[in-house]
KEKE-3310 file (N, C-alpha, C; in steps of 0.2 Angstrom, whole numbers, plus 5000, padded with zeros to 4 digits):
npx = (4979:4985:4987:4983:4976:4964:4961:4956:4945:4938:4934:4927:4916:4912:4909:4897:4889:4887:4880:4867:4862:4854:4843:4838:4824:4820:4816:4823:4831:4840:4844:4850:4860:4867:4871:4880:4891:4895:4899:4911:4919:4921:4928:4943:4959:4964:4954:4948:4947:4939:4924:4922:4914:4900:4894:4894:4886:4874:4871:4866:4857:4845:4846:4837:4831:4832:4827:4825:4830:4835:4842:4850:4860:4865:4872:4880:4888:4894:4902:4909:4917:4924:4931:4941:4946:4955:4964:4968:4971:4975)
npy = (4652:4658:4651:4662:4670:4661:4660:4671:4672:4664:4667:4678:4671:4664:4676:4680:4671:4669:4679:4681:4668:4676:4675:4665:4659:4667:4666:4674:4681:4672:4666:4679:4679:4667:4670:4681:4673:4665:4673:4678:4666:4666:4675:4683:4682:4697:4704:4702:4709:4718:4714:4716:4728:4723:4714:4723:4732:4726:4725:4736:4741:4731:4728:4738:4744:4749:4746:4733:4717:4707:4713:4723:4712:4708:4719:4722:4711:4712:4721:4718:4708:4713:4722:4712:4705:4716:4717:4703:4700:4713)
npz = (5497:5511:5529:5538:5532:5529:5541:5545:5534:5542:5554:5550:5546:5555:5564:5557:5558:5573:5576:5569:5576:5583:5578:5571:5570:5560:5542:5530:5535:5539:5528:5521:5530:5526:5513:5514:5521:5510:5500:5509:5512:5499:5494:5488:5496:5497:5499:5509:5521:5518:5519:5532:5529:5521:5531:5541:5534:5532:5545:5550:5542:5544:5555:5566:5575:5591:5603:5601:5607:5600:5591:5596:5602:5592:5586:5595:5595:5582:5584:5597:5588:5579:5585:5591:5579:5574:5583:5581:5568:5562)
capx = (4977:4987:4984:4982:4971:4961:4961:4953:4940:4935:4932:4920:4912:4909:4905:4889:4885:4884:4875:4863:4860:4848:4837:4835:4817:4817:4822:4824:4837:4845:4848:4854:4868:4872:4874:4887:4894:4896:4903:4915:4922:4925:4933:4949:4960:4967:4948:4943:4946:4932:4919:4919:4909:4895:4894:4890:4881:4869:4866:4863:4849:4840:4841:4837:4826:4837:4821:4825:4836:4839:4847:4856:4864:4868:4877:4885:4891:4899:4908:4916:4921:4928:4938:4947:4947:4957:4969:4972:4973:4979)
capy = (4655:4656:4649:4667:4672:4656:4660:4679:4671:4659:4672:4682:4667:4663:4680:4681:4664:4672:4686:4675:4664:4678:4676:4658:4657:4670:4662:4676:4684:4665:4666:4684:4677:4662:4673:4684:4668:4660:4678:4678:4662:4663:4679:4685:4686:4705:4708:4697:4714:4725:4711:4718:4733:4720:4712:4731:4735:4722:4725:4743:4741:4728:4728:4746:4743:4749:4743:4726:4718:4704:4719:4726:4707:4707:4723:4721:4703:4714:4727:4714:4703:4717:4723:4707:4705:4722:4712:4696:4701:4718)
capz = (5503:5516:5534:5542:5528:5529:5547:5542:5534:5547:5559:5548:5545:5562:5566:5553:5562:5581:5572:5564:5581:5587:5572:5570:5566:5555:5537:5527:5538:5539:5521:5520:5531:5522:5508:5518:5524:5505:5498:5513:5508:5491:5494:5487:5500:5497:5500:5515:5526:5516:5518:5538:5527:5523:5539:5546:5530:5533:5551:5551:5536:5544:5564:5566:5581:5596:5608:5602:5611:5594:5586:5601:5604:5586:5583:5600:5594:5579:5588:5600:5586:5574:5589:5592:5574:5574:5586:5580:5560:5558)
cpx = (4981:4985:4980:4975:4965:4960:4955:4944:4934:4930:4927:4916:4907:4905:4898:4888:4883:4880:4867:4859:4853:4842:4835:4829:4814:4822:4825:4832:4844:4851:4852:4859:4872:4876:4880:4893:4897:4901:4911:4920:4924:4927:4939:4953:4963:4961:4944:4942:4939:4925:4918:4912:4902:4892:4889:4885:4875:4864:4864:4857:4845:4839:4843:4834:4830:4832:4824:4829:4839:4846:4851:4861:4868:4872:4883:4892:4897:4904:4912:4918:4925:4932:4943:4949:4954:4966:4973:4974:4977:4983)
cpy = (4653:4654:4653:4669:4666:4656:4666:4677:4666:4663:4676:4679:4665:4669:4681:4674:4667:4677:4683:4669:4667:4676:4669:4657:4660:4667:4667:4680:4679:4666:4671:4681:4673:4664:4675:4678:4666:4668:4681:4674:4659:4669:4679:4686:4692:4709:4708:4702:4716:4720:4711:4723:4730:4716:4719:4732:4732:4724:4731:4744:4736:4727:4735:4749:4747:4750:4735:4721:4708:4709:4721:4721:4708:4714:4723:4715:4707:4719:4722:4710:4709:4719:4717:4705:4711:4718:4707:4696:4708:4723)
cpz = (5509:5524:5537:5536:5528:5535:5548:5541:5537:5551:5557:5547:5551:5566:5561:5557:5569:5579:5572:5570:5583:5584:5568:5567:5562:5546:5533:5529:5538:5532:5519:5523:5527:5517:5510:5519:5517:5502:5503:5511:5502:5488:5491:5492:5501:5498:5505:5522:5524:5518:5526:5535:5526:5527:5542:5542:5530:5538:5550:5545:5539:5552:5568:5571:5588:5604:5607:5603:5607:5591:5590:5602:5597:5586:5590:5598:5586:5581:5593:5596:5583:5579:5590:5586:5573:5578:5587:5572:5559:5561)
residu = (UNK:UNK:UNK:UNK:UNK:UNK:UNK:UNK:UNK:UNK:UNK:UNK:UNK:UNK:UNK:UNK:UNK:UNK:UNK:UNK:UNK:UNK:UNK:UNK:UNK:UNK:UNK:UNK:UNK:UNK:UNK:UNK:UNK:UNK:UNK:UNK:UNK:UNK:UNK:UNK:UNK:UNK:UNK:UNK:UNK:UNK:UNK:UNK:UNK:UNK:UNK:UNK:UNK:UNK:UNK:UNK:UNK:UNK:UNK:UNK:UNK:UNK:UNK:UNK:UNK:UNK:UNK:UNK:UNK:UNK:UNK:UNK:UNK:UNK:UNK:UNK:UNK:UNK:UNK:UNK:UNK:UNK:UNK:UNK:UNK:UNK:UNK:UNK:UNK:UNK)
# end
């Protein structure tokens, strides 16, 4: 794995962690990231882009709330990472 690619998935990793910040005291949410987080990292890197797809596909199946303003920090947290992702990787 190259630097850049090991860079790639730092970034998504980090991003399911600010995600993840809001929902601290809920565990089962925690672990869903972790999981994101361990599937991220043990990534292919030819594939470490598509796993922005489970990132989104996460948040839209489970913070659907758009009153609650966990869910709105989270998806916002993914739409300005994925835009800078967009400008520093591809």
């Amino acid at each position: 794995m190259t630097s850049q690619e090991q860079s790639q998935a730092f970034y998504l990793a980090e991003t399911v962690t600010l995600i993840g910040k809001n929902f601290l005291s809920d565990k089962q949410i925690t672990r869903d990231l972790n999981s994101i987080i361990d599937s991220i990292m043990h990534a292919a890197p030819e594939i470490i882009n598509k796993k922005w797809m489970d990132i989104y596909l996460y948040c839209s199946n489970h913070f659907t709330d758009v009153d609650n303003m966990q869910h709105y920090k989270a998806f916002n947290t993914y739409q300005e990472r994925y835009s800078k992702y967009k400008t520093l990787f591809i």
